[in-house]
N, CA, C and O atoms as CSV, one atom per row, in Angstrom:
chain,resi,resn,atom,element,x,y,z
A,1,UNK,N,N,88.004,0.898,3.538
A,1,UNK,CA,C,86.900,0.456,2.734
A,1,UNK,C,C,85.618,0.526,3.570
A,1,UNK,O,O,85.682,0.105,4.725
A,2,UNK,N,N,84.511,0.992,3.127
A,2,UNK,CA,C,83.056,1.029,3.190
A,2,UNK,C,C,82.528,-0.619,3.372
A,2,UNK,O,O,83.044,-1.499,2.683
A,3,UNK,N,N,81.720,-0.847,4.119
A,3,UNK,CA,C,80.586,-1.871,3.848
A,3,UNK,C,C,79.269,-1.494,3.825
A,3,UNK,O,O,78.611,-0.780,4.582
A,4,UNK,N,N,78.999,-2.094,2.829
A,4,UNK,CA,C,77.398,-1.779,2.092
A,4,UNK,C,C,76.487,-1.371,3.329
A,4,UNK,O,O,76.713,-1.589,4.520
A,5,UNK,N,N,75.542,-0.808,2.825
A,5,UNK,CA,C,74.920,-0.323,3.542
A,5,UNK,C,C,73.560,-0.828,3.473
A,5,UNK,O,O,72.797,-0.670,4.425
A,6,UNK,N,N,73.258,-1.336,2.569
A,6,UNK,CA,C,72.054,-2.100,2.187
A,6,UNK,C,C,71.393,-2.880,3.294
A,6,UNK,O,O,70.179,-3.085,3.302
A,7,UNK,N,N,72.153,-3.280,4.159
A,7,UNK,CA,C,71.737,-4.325,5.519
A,7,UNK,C,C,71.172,-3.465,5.903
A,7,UNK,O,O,70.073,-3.874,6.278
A,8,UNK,N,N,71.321,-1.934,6.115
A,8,UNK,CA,C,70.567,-1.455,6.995
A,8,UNK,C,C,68.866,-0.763,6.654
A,8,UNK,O,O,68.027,-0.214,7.367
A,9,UNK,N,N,68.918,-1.076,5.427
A,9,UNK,CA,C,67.479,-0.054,4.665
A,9,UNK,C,C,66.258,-0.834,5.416
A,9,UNK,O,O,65.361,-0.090,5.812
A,10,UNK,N,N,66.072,-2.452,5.706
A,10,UNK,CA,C,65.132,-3.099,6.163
A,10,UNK,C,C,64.923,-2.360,7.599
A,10,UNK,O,O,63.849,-1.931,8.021
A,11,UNK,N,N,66.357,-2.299,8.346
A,11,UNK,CA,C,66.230,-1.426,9.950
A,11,UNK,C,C,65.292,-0.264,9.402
A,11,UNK,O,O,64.100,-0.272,9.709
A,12,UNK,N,N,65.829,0.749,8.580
A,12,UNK,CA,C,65.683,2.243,8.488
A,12,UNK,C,C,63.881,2.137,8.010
A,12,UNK,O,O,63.131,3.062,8.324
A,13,UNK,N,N,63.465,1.164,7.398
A,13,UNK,CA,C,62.209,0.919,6.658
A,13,UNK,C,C,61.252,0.743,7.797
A,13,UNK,O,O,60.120,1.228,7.793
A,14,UNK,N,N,61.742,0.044,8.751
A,14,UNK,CA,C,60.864,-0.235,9.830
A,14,UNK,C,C,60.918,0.616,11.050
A,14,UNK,O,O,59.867,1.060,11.512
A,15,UNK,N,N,62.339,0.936,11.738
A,15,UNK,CA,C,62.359,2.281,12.635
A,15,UNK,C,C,62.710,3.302,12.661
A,15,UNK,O,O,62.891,4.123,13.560
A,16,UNK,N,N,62.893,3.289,11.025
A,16,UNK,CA,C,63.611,5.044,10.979
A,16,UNK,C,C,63.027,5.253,9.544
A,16,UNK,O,O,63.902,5.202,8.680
A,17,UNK,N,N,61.992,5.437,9.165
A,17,UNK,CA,C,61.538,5.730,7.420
A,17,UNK,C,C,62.227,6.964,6.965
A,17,UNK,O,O,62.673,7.040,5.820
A,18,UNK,N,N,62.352,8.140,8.007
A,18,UNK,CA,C,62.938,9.253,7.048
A,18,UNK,C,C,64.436,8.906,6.712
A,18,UNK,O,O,64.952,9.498,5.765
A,19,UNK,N,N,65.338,7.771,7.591
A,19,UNK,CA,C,66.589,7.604,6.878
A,19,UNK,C,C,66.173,6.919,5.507
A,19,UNK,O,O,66.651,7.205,4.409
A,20,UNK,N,N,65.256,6.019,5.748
A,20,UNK,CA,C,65.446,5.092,4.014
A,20,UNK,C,C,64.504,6.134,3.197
A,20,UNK,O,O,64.479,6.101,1.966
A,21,UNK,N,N,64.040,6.691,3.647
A,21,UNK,CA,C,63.775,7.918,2.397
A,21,UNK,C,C,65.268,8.648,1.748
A,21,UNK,O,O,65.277,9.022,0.576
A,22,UNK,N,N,66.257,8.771,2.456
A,22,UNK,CA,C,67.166,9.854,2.771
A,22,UNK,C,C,67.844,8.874,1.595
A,22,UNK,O,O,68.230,9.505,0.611
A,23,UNK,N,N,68.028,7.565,1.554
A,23,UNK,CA,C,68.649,6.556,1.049
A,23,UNK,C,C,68.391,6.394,-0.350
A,23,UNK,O,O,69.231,6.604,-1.225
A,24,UNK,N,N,66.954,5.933,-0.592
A,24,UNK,CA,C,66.332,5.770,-1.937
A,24,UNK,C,C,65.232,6.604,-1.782
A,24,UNK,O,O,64.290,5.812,-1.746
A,25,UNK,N,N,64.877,7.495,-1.692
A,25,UNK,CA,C,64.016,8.602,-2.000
A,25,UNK,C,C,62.662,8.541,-2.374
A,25,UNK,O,O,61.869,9.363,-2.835
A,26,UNK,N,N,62.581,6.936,-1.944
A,26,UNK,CA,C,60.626,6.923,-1.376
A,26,UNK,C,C,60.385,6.619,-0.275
A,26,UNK,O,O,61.371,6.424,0.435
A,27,UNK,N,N,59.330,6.483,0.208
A,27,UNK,CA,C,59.146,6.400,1.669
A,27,UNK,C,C,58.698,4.702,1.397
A,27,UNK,O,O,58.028,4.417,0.404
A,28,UNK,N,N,59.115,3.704,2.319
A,28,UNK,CA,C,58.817,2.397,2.315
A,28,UNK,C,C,58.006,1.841,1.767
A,28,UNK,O,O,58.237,0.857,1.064
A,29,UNK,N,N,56.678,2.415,1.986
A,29,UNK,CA,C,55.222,2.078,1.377
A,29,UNK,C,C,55.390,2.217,0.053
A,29,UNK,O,O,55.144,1.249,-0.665
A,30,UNK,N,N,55.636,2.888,-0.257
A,30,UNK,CA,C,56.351,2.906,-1.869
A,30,UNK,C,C,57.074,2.167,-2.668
A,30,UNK,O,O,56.810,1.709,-3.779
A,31,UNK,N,N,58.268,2.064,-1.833
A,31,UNK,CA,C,59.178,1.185,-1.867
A,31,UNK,C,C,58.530,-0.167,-2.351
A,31,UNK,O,O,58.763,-0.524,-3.506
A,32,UNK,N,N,57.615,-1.053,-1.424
A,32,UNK,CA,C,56.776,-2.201,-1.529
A,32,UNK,C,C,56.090,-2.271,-2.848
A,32,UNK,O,O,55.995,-3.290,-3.532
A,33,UNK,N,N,55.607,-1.063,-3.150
A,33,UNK,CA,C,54.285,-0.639,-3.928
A,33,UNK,C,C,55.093,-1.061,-5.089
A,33,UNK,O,O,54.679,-2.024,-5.732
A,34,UNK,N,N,56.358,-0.386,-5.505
A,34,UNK,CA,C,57.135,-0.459,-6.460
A,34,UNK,C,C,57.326,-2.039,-6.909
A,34,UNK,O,O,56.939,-2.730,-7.851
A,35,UNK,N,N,58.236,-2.262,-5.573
A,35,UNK,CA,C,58.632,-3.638,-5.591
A,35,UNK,C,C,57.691,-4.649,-5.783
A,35,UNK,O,O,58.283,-5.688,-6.075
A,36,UNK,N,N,56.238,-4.823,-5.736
A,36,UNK,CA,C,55.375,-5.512,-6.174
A,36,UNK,C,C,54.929,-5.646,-7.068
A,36,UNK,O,O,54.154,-6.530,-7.430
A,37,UNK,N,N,55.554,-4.323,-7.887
A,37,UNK,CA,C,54.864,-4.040,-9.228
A,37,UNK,C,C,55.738,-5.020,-10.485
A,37,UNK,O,O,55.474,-5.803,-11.398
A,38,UNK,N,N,56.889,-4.398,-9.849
A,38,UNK,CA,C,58.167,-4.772,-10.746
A,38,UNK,C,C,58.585,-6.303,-10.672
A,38,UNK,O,O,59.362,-6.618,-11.574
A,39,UNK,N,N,58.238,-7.332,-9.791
A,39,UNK,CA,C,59.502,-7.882,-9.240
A,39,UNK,C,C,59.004,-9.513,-10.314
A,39,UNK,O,O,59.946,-10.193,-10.722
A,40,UNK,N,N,57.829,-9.880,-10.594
A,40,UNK,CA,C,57.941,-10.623,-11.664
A,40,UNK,C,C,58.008,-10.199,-13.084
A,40,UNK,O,O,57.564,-10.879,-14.010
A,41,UNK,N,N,58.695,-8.822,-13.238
A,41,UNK,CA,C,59.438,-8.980,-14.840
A,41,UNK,C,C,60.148,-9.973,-15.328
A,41,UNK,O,O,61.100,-10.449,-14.709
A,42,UNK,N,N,59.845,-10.303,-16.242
A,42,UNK,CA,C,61.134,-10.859,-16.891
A,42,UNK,C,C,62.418,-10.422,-16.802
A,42,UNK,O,O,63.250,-11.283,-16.518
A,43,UNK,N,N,62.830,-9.208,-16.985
A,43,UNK,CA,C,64.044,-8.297,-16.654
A,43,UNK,C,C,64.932,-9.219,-15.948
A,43,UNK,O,O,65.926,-9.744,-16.450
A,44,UNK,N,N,64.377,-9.435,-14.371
A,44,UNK,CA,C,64.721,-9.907,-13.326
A,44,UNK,C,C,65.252,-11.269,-13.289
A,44,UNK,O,O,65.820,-11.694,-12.283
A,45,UNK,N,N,65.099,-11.933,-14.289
A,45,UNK,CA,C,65.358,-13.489,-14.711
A,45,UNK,C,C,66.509,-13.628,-15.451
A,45,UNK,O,O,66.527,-12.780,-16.344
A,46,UNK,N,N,67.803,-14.580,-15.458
A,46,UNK,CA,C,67.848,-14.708,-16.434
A,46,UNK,C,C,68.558,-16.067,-16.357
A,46,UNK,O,O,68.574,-16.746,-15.330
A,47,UNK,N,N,69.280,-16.499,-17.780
A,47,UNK,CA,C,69.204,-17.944,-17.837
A,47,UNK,C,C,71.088,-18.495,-17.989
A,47,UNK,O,O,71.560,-19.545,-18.428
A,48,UNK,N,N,71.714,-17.356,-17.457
A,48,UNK,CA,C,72.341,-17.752,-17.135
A,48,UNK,C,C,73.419,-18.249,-16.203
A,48,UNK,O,O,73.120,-17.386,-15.377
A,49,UNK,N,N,74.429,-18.898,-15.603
A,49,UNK,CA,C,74.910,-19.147,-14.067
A,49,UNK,C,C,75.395,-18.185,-13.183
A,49,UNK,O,O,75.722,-18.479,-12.034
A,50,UNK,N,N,75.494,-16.609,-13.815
A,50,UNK,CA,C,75.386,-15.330,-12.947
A,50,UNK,C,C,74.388,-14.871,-12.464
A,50,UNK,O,O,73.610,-14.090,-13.013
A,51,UNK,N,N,74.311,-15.374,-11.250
A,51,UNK,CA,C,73.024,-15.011,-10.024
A,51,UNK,C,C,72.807,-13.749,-10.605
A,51,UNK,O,O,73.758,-13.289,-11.238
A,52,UNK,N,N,71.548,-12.935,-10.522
A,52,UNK,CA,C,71.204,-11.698,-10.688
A,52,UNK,C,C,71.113,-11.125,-8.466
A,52,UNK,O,O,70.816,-11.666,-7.401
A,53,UNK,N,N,71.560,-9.867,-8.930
A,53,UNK,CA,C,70.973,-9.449,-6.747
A,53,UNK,C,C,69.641,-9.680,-6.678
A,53,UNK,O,O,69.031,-9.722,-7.746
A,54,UNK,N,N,69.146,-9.813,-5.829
A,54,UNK,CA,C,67.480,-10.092,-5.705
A,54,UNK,C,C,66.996,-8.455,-6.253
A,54,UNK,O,O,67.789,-7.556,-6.531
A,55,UNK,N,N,65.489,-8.365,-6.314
A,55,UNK,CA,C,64.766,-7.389,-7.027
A,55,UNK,C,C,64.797,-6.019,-6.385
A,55,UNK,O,O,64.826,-4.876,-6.841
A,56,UNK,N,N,64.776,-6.618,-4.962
A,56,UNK,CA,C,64.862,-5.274,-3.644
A,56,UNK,C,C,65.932,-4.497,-3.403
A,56,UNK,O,O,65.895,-3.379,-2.889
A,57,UNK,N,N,67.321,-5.347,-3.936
A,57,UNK,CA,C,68.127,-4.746,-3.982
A,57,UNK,C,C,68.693,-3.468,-4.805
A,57,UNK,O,O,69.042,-2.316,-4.547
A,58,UNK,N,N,68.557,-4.571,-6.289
A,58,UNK,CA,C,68.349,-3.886,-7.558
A,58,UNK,C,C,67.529,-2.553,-7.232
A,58,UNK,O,O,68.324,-1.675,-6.899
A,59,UNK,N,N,66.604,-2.243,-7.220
A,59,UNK,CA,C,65.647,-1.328,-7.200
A,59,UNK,C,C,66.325,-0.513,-6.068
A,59,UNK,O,O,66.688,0.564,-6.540
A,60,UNK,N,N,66.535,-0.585,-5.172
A,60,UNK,CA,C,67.196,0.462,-4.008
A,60,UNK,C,C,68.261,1.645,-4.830
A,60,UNK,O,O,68.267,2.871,-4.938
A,61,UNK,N,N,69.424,0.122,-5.490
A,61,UNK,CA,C,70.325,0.903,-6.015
A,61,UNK,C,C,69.931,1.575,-6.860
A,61,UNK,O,O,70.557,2.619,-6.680
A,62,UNK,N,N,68.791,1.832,-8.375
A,62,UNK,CA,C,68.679,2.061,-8.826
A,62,UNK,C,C,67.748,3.706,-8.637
A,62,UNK,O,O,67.727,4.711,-9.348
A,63,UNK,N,N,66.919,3.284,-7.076
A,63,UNK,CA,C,66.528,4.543,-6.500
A,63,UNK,C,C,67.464,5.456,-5.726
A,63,UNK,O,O,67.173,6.638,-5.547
A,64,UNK,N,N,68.765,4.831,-5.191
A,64,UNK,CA,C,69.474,5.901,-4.732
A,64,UNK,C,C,70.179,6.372,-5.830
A,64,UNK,O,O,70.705,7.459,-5.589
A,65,UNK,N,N,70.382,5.949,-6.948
A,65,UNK,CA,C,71.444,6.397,-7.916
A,65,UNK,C,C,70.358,7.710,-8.793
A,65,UNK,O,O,70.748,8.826,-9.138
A,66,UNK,N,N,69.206,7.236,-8.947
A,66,UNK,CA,C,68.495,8.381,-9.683
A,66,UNK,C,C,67.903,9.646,-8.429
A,66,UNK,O,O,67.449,10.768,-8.655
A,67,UNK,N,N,68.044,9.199,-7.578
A,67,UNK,CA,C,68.010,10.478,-6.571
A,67,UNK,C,C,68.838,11.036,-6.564
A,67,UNK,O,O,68.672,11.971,-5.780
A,68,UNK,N,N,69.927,11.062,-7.084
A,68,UNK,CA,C,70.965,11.862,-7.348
A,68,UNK,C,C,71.339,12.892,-8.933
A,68,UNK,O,O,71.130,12.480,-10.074
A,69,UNK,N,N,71.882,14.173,-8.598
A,69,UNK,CA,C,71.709,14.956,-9.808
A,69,UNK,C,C,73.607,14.783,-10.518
A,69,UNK,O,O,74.666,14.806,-9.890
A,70,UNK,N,N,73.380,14.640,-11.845
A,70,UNK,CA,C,74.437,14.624,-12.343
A,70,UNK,C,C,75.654,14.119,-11.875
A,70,UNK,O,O,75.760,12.937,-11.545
A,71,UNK,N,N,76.792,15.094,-11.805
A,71,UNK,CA,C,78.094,14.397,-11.201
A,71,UNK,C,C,78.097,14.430,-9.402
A,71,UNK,O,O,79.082,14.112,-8.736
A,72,UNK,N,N,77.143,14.758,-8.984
A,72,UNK,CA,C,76.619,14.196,-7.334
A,72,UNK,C,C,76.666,13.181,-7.139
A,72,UNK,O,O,76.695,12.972,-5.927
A,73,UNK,N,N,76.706,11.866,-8.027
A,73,UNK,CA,C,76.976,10.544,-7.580
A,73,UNK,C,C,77.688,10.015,-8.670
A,73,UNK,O,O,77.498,10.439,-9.810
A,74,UNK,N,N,78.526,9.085,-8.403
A,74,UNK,CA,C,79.628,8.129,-8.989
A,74,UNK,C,C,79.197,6.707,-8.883
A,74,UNK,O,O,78.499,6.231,-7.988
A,75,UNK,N,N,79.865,5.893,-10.246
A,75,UNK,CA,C,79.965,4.884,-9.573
A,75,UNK,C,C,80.509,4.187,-8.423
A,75,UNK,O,O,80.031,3.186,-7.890
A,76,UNK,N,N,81.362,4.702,-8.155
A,76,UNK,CA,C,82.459,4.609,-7.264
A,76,UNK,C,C,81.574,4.605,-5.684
A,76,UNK,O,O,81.596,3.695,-4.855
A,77,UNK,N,N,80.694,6.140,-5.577
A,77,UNK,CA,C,80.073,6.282,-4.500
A,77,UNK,C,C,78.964,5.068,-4.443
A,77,UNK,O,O,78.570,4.833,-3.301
A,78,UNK,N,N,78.310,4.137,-5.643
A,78,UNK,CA,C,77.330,3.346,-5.475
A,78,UNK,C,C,78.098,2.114,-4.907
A,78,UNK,O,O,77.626,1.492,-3.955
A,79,UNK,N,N,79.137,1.801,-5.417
A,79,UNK,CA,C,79.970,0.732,-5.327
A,79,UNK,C,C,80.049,1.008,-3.636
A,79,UNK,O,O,79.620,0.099,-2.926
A,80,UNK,N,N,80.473,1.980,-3.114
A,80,UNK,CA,C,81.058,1.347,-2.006
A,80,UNK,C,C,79.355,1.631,-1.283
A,80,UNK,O,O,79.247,0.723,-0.459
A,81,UNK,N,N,78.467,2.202,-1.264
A,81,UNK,CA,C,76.813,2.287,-0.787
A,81,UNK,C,C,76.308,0.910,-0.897
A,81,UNK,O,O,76.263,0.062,-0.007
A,82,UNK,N,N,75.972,0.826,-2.002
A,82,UNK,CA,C,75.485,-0.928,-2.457
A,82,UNK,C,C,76.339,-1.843,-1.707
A,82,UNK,O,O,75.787,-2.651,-0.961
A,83,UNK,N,N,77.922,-1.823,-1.826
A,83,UNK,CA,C,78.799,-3.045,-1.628
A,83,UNK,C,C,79.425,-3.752,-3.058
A,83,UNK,O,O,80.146,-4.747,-2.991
């Protein structure tokens, strides 16, 4: 089994940007830009006792999964990427 990899995007964001590009397919500054934009939606809320992942997370997965073309990514491959 894989462990997520997500621990490492904050490393890659700060001393390695072309890996977390390689990861979610913006470059950090972006990343932020995004994440500032998005992160008080409503979306992000909800009201019931299933924690939602925080916003940064969400959004990673959602940028590495659409950086990907067709059957190039699985759930399977996010599952064990994400965790």
């Amino acid at each position: 089994m894989k462990a997520s990899q997500l621990p490492l995007l904050k490393h890659f964001a700060d001393h390695r940007p072309y890996l977390f590009c390689q990861r979610v397919r913006v470059n950090p500054d972006i990343f932020d830009d995004i994440l500032d934009q998005i992160s008080d939606h409503p979306i992000f809320s909800n009201q019931s006792h299933n924690c939602q992942l925080p916003v940064a997370i969400q959004l990673a997965i959602f940028l590495n999964r659409a950086g990907h073309y067709r059957n190039e990514i699985s759930p399977e491959y996010v599952a064990q990427w994400a965790g």
